[in-house]
C-alpha positions in Angstrom: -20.2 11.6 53.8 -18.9 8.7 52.2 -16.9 7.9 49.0 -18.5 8.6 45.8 -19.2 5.7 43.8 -22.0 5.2 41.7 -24.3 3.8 44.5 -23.2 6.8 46.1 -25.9 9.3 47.6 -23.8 11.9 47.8 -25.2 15.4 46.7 -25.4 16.7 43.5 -23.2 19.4 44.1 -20.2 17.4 44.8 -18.4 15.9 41.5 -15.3 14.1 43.7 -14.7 13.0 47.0 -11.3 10.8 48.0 -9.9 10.2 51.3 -10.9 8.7 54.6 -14.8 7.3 55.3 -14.7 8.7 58.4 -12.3 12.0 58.0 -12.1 14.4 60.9 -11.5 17.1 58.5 -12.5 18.0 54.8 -11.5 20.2 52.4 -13.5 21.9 50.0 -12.2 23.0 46.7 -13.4 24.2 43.2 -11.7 21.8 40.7 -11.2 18.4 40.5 -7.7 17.5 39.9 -7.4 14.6 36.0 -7.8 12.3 38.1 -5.1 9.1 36.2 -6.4 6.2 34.4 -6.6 3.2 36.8 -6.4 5.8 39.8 -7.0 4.5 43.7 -7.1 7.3 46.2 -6.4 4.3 48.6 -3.2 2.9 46.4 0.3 3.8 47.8 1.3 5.7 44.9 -2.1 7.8 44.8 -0.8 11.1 45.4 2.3 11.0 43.2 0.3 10.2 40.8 -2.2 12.8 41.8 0.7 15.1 41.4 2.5 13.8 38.1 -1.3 13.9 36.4 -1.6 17.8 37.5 1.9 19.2 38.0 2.7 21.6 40.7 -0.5 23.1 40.9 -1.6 19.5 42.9 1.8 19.1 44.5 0.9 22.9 46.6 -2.3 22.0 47.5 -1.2 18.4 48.5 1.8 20.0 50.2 -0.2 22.4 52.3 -2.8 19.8 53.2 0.2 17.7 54.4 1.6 20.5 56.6 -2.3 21.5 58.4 -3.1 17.7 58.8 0.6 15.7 59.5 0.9 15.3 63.8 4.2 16.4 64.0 4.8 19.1 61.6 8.6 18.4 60.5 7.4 14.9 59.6 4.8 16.9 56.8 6.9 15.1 53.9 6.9 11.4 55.4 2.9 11.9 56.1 2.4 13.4 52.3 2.4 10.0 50.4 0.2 8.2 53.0 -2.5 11.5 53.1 -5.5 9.0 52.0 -4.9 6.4 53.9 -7.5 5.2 56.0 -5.9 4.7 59.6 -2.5 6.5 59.7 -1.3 7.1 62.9 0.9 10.3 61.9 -1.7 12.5 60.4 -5.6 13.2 60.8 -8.2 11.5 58.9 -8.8 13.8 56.0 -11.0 14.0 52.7 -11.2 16.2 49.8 -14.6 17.2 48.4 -14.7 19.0 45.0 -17.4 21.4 45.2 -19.0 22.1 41.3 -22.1 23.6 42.1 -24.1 25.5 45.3 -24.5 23.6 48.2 -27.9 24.4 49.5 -27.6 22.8 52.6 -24.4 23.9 54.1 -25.3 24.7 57.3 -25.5 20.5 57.6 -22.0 20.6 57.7 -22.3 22.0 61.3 -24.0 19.0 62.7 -20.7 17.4 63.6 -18.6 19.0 65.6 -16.2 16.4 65.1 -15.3 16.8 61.4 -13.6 20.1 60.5 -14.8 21.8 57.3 -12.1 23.7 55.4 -13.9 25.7 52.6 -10.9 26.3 50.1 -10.9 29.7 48.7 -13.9 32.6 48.0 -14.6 30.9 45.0 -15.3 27.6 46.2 -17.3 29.7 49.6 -19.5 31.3 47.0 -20.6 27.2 46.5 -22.3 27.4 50.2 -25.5 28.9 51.3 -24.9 29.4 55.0 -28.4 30.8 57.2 -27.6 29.9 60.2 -24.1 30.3 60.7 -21.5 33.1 61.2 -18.2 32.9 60.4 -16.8 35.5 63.0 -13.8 34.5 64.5 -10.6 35.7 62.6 -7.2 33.9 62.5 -4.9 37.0 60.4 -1.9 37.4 59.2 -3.0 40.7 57.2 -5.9 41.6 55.2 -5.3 39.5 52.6 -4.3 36.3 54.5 -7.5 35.6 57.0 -9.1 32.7 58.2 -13.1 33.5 59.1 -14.2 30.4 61.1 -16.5 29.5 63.6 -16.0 26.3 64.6 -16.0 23.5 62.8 -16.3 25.4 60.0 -13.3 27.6 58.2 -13.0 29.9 55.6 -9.2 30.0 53.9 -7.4 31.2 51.1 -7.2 28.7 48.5 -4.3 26.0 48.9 -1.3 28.3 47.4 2.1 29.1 49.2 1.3 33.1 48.1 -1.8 32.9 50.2 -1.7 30.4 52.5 1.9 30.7 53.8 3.6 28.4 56.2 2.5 31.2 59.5 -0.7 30.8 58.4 -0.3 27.2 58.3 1.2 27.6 61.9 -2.2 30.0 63.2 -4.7 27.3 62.2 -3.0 24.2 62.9 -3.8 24.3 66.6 -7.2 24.4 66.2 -7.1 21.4 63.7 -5.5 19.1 66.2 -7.1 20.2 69.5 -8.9 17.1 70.1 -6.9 14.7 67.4 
């Protein structure tokens, strides 16, 4: 995948993409943030003003991202503004992917076992037409806060603090930065 531009071959089914051109992990979500006037994922400032264009709602996801993808964890709020950055040291390569409509072909996603896919949410899981693959490994805090995965591939509870609290945070990072 690459960034979306409008030479951009990028399927249909994706209306935004920002972050690394070579991520090792991507997150899938269901709504594209209003994204500012002028707006540079690669700009310094990107994700404040990410976060001051969508309020708190932005600053969780980007918060949580922060914490699953940062090196060190207690160094999450130093890694936070630099998230898009191409070559960062202190966190791994990441993109986010707004998914709009189904994606047909999501069993592609599997053909690098190098990039993680982090499918955001049911709603956003509903997107994907999986044949082939099985999510059927469980990381569970209870019934309501799961992770269904087979690697690379993860199923989460959207980017919130209520369902994606900081142990679950703690159960998945491991497998995130096993070879990173």
């Amino acid at each position: 995948m690459k960034m979306l531009d409008e030479n951009s071959s990028t399927p249909e089914s994706i209306s935004h993409y920002f972050g690394a051109s070579t991520p090792k992990i991507i997150f899938y979500l269901p709504s594209a943030p209003i994204i500012p006037k002028h707006w540079l994922a690669i700009n310094e400032q990107a994700i404040a003003q990410l976060i001051h264009a969508n309020g708190n709602h932005w600053r969780k996801i980007m918060v949580i991202i922060s914490k699953l993808v940062c090196k060190e964890f207690s160094d999450w709020r130093k890694v936070q503004p630099s998230l898009f950055q191409q070559n960062s040291a202190a966190h791994v390569p990441l993109a986010i992917v707004i998914v709009h409509d189904s994606f047909e072909k999501a069993d592609d996603l599997a053909l690098d076992p190098n990039i993680m896919h982090i499918i955001c949410g049911k709603n956003t899981f509903s997107r994907f037409t999986f044949e082939n693959i099985k999510l059927d490994q469980n990381l569970s805090l209870n019934e309501k806060q799961t992770i269904q995965y087979h690697h690379p591939i993860f199923l989460t509870p959207y980017l919130d603090y209520r369902q994606f609290p900081n142990a679950l945070i703690a159960l998945l990072r491991p497998l995130l930065h096993q070879n990173n």
